[in-house]
C-alpha positions as CSV (number, residue, x, y, z in Angstrom):
1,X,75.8,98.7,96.8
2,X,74.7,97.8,93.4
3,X,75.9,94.9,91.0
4,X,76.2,93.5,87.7
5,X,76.2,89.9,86.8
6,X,77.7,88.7,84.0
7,X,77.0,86.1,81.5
8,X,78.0,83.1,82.8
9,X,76.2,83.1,85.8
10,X,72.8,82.5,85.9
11,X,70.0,85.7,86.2
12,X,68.6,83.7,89.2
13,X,71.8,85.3,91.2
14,X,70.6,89.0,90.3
15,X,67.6,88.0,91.3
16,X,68.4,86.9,94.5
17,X,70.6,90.2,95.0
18,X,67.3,92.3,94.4
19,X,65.0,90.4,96.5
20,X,67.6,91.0,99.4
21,X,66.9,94.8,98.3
22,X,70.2,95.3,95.9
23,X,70.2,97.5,92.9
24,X,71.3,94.4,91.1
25,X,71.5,93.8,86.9
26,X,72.6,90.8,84.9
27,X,73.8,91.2,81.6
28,X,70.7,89.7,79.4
29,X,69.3,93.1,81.2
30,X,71.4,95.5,78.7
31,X,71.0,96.3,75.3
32,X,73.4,93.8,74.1
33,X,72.4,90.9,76.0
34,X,74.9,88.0,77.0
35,X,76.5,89.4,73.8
36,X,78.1,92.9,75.3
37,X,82.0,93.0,75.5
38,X,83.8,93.1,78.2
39,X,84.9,96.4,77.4
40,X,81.5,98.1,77.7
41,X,80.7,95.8,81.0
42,X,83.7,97.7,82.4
43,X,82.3,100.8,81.5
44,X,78.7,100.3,83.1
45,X,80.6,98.8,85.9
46,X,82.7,101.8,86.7
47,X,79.9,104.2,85.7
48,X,77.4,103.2,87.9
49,X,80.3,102.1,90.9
50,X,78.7,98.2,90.2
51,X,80.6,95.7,91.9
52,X,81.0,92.7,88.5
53,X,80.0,89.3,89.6
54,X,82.0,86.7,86.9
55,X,83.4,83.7,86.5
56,X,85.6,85.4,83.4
57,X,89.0,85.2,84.6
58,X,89.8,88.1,81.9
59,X,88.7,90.8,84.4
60,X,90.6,89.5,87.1
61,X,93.9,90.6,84.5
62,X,91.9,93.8,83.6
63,X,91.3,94.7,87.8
64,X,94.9,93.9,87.9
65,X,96.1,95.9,85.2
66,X,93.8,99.0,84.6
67,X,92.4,98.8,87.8
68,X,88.3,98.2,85.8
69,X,85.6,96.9,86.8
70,X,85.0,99.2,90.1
71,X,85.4,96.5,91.8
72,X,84.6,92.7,91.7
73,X,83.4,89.2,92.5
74,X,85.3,86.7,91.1
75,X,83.7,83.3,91.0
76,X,85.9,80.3,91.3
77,X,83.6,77.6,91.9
78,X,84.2,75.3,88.6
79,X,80.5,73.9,87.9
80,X,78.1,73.9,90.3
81,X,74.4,73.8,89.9
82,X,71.6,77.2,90.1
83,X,70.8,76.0,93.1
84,X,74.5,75.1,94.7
85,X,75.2,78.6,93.5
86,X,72.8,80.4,95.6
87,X,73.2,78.4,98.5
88,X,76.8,79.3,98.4
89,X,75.9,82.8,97.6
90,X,73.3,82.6,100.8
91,X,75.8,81.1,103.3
92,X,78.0,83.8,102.6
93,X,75.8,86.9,101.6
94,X,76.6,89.4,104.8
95,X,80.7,89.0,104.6
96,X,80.7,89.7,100.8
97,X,78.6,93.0,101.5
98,X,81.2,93.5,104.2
99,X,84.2,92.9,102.3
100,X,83.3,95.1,100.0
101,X,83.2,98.4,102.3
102,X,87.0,97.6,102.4
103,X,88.1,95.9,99.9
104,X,88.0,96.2,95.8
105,X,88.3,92.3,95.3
106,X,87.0,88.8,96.2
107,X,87.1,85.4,95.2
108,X,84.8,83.2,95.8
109,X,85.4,79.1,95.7
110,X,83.3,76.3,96.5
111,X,85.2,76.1,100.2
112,X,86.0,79.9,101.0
113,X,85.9,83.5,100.5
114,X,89.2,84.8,99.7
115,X,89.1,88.9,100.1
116,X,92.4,90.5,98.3
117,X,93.7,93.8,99.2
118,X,95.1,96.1,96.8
């Protein structure tokens, strides 16, 4: 499985996805930085089959929609700190990867994983 992080979450979260042994990326790893549109993130995501980690509620519409990113990781936590955020990410690490061999959606919250089938 491989991943892309976007902006609003922090590169810490990549990180943690490639010490675990991920093929992971965050956006300020692309040309454009935090600056590339969502448009090209979709591209890169579908591309490469990366699953999009976000907290922009924009892709949730364009998964919905036009079926892009390749699939993805919504994150619906409000604000939490770096280190709340990978604690949460920790706690929960094995049933995401899981998820994921069935399913092309997930929300996270602070409280639960939420795994939508399409």
């Amino acid at each position: 499985m491989k991943f892309l992080v976007d902006a609003q979450l922090p590169k810490k979260l990549a990180l943690m996805f490639q010490y675990r042994g991920y093929d992971a990326i965050h956006t300020l790893d692309l040309p454009a930085k935090n600056f590339t549109k969502d448009s090209e993130i979709n591209r890169i995501s579908i591309r490469e089959q990366r699953i999009l980690i976000t907290k922009d509620r924009d892709f949730i519409e364009s998964f919905i929609v036009s079926n892009k990113p390749y699939k993805l990781l919504y994150v619906n936590t409000g604000n939490v700190t770096t280190t709340e955020l990978i604690a949460l990410f920790s706690e929960v690490f094995s049933m995401i990867l899981e998820a994921f061999e069935t399913s092309k959606m997930i929300e996270l919250t602070q409280t639960q994983m939420i795994v939508h089938q399409q």
